[in-house]
Each structure stands twice: as C-alpha cells, then as structure tokens.
C-alpha positions as CSV (number, residue, x, y, z in Angstrom):
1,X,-7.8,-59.7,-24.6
2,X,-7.7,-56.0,-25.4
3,X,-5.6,-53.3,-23.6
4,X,-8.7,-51.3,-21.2
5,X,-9.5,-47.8,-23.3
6,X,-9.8,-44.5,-21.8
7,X,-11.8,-41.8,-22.6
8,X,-11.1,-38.6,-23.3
9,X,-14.3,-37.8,-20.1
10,X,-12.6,-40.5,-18.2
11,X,-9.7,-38.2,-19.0
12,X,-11.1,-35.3,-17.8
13,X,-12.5,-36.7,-15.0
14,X,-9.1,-37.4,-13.4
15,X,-8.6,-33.7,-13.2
16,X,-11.9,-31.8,-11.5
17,X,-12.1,-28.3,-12.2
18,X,-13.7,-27.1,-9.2
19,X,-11.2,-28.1,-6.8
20,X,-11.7,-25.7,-3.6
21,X,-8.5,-24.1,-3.3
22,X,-7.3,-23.6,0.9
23,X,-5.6,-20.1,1.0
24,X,-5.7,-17.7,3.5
25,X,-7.4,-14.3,3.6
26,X,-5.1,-11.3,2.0
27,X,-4.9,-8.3,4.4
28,X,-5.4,-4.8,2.8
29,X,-3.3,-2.4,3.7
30,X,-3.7,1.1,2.9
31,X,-1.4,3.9,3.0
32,X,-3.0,7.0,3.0
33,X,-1.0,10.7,2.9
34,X,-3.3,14.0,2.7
35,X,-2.0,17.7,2.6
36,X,-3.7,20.8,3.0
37,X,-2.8,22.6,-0.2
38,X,-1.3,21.1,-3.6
39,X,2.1,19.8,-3.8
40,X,4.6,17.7,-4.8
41,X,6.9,15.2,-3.2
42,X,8.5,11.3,-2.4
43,X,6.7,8.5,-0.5
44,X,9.0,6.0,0.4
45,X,7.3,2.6,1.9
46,X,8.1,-1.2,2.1
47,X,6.0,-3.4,-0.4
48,X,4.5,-6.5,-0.2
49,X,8.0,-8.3,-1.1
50,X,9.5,-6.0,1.9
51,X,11.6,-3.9,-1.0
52,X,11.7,-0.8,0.1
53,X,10.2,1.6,-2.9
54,X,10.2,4.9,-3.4
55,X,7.3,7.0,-5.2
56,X,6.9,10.7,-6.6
57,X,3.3,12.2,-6.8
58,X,1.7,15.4,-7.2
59,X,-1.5,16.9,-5.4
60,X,-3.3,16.7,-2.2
61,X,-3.3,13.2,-1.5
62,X,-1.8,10.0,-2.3
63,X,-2.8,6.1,-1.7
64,X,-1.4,3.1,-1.7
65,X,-2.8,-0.1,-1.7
66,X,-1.1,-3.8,-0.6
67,X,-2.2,-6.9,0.2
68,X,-0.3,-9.2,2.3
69,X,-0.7,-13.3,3.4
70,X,0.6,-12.4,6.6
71,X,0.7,-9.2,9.2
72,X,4.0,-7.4,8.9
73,X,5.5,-3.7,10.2
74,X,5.3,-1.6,7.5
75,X,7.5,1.4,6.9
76,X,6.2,4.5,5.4
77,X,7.5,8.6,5.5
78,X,6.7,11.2,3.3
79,X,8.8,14.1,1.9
80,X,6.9,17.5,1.1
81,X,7.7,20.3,-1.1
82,X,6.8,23.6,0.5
83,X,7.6,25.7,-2.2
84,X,5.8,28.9,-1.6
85,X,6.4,28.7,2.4
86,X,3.1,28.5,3.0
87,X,2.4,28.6,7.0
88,X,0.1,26.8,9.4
89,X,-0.5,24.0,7.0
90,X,-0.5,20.3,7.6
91,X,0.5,16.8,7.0
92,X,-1.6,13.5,7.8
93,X,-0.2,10.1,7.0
94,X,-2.7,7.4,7.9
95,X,-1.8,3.5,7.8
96,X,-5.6,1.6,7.7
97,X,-5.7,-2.4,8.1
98,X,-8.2,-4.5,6.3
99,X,-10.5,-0.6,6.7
100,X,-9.4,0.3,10.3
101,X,-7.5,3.4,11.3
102,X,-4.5,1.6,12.9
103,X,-1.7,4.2,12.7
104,X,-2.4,8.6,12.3
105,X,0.0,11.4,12.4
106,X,-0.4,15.1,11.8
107,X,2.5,17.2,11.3
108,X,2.3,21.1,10.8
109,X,4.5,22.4,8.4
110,X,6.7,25.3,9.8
111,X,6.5,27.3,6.4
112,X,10.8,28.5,6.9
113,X,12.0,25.7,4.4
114,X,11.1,24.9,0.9
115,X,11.5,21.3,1.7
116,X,10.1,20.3,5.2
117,X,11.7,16.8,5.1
118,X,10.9,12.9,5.8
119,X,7.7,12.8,8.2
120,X,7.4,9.6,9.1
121,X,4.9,7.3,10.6
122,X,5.7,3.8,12.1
C-alpha cells in the first residue's frame, strides 16, 4: 500500500491566511508645542519604548506623534530660544489622547533672557 500524498492546496490549507489577529487598540498620543513668533529650540519627551529623547526644531510649532498598547505618564518640557527678547509672548504645550485635550499649559515668556528655559508640562 502507498504512503497517503499531500498536496501542495492541502498544503496550503494547513496555514489560512485570513487568520483574525486579537490585538488591542493603539492609543495616539500627541504632543503638541505652539509659540507666538518663530524660533528655535529642544523638546525633550519619553517615547513609546520610555527612552527619554531629545529633539531640535525650528518654527512655530512642533508635533509629535506615539502610539502606545497601554496608557502610560508621559514626560514632555520644551526649551525656547528668545533671541531677540521679544516681550509678552507665549508658550502652549498641549498633550491630546486618542484626539482629546488631556493636559494644556501656557507660559509667557518674560522677554529678559535669551534662553527662557525648560517649560514643562506633566
């Protein structure tokens, strides 16, 4: 008697390809800085991974992105360049979750210093 034969379909069928795959919903976070005149400075904020990371832009405002499996604090500051000492100007950081405002601060920028320092939020 012969050995039973497979397929190459009865091959295939072994391994479905449209396996429904159980994962949970990623969370958007969004970190969100906007300024009142053009600039430059340093965001500093904890990633996805938690690795604290450190980023340089230039211009009015500045977002970030994350996604994350599971709700976690995250840390964010910014650090602003007031190089022409400009007066009466401001500083909004905003933290939004999955599109909702959870965290806002605005700081006004005392126009003595060329660099205001860390403003931080959370």
């Amino acid at each position: 008697m012969a050995p039973p034969t497979i397929s190459v379909k009865d091959f295939y069928n072994l391994f479905p390809n449209k396996r429904k795959v159980d994962t949970l919903p990623l969370i958007k976070v969004e970190l969100i800085v906007e300024i009142s005149f053009e600039t430059f400075g340093q965001v500093q904020y904890t990633d996805e991974n938690g690795r604290p990371r450190i980023k340089e832009f230039v211009g009015n405002r500045w977002l970030k992105e994350i996604f994350l499996k599971q709700t976690r604090e995250i840390k964010f500051s910014v650090f602003i360049s007031n190089q022409f000492l400009q007066k009466g100007k401001y500083v909004t950081l905003i933290k939004k979750i999955d599109d909702e405002v959870i965290d806002k601060k605005e700081f006004q920028l005392s126009g003595d210093k060329l660099f205001e320092g860390w403003f931080k939020l959370g």
